[in-house]
N, C-alpha and C positions, 0 to 999 in steps of 0.2 A: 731648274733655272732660278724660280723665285727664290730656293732656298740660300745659293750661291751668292743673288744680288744683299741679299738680306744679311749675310754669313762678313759678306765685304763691306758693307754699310757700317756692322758692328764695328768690324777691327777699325776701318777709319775712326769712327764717331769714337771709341773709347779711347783709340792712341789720341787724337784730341784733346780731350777733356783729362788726360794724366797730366797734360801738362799743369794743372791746377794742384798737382800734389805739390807744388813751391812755397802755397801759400799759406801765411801763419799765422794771417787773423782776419777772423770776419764780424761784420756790423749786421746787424738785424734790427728791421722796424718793421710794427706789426700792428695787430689788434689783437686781444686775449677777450672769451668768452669764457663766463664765469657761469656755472650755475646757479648757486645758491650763495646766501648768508644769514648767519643768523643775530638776530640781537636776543640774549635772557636779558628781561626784564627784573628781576628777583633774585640773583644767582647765588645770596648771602642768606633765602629761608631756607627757616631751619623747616619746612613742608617740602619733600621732594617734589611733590609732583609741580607745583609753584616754583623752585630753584629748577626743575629743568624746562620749564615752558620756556619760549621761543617764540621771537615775529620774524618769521622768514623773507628773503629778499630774495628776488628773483632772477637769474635775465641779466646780470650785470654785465657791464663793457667796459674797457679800457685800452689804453693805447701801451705798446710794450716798447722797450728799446731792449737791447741783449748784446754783450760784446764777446766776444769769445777769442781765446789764443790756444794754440795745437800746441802744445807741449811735445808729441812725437807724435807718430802715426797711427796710434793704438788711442791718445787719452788728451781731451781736449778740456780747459778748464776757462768757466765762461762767468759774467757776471748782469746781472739783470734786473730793471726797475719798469714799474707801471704805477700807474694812477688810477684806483678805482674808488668807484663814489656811485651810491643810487640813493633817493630813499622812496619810501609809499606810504598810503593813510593806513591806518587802522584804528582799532579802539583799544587804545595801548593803556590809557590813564583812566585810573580809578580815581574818583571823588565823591565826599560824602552830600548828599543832597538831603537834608534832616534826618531822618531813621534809616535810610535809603543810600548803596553805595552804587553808583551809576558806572557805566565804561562809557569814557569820551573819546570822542577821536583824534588822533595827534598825526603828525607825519613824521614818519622816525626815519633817519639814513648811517649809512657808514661811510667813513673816509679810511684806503687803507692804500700808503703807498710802501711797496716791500722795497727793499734790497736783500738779492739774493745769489748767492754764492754758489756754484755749482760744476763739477768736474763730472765728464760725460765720456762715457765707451763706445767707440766705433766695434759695430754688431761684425761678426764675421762675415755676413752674405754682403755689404755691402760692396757698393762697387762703384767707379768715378763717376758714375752720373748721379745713381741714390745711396744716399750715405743713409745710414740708420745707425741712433742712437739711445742708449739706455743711462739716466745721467740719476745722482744724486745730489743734495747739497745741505745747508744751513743758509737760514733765509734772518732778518731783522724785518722786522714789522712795525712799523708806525700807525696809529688807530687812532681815530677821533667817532664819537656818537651824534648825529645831528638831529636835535627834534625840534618842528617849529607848533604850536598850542597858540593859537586864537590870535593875539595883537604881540607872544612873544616869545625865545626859543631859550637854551639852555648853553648855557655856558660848563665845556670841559675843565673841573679843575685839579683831578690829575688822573693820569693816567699812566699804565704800567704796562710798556709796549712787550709784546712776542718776541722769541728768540723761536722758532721751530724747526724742523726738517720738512725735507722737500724729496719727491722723486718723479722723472719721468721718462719717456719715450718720446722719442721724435723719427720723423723722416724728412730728409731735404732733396731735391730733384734740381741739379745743375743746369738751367736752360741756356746758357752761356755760360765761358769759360769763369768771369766772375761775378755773374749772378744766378742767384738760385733761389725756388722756393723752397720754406721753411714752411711745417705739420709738428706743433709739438703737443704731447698732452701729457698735464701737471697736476701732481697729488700733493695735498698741503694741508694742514689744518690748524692755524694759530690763533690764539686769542688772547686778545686786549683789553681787559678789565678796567674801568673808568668809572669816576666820582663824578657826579656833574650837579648842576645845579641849576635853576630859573631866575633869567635876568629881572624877571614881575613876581613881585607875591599875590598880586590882584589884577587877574588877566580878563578881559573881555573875547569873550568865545560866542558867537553869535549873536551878539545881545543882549549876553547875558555877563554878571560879572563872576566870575568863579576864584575864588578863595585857596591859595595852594598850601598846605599847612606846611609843606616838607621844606626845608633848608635844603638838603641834598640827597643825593641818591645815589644808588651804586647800579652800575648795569655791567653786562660783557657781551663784547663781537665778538662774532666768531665766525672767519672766513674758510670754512666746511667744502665749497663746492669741489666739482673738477673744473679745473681749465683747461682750456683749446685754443693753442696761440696760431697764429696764419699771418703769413706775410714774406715780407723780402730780405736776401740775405745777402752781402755784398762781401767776395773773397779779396784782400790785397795781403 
């Protein structure tokens, strides 16, 4: 008997929710968890182990948008932006203090917001309530370096944004006819090379006054982690 109630629960609830096969474009707003990022500090020595050193960022968050249009029943082709930004202290900057090269502490961040291009495959198990997808794309990356040092920070003065690929998985669960949630998880790894420079050649850092010799400096982001998008998808 439980099985019968169960058996006719389905057929209703999925002739339902078919009716959503009409629809041919959906909005998504979310939030995206980032694992990691990285900034090389040196990524121009000629000392490997110095050009691959890295200040890791952690933990990042942002806010997603994502539009999508169903091209046919098989291949949906969608397009997608966020804004992410963190930064944290570390003892990123070397100065010379007489005979003596010290590490000072700086607060270094990343600015990276994508646009990103992406056409996606309805898996074969899915089914009107859970769609599951396997998507690829090309992504444009926009990059900025942010560090702030005692009383001043650094000014980007150029920079040479990412073109990369992109690939991921998702699953969405229709809890109404036209909303649904959205599960995606995104592989990506682009990097933005950047010249910058200090607004002070003669910066006060605790009291003291520290001496910058450098005009400018080269660094590169590198947005490495996995992301994990979550939120609401809206079918019209």
């Amino acid at each position: 008997m439980t099985l019968r109630i169960f058996f006719i629960f389905f057929v209703i609830n999925t002739c339902t929710f078919a009716q959503n096969n009409g629809k041919s474009f959906s909005f998504f707003i979310g939030g995206d968890y980032i694992t990691s990022a990285q900034i090389f500090l040196n990524p121009n020595s000629s000392d490997i182990v110095i050009k691959n050193k890295s200040f890791e960022i952690q933990h990042l968050y942002s806010p997603v948008i994502d539009f999508r249009y169903r091209l046919n029943e098989d291949i949906i082709l969608g397009i997608s932006s966020e804004y992410i930004s963190k930064s944290e202290k570390g003892r990123n900057l070397s100065v010379a203090e007489g005979s003596q090269i010290i590490e000072l502490e700086v607060e270094d961040g990343v600015l990276f917001i994508p646009i990103e291009l992406s056409a996606y495959y309805y898996l074969p198990f899915s089914t009107e309530q859970f769609k599951f997808t396997m998507g690829a794309g090309v992504g444009y990356y926009y990059g900025e370096q942010a560090r702030k040092f005692g009383d001043t920070q650094i000014q980007n003065l150029k920079k040479e944004n990412a073109i990369g690929i992109l690939v991921s998985i998702g699953m969405e669960y229709l809890i109404l006819k036209q909303i649904g949630l959205r599960f995606d998880m995104k592989f990506r790894d682009p990097e933005v090379e950047l010249t910058s420079r200090y607004l002070k050649s003669v910066v006060n850092y605790k009291g003291s006054q520290i001496n910058l010799s450098q005009d400018s400096f080269d660094s590169k982001i590198n947005l490495d982690g996995i992301s994990f998008l979550f939120g609401l998808s809206f079918q019209f």
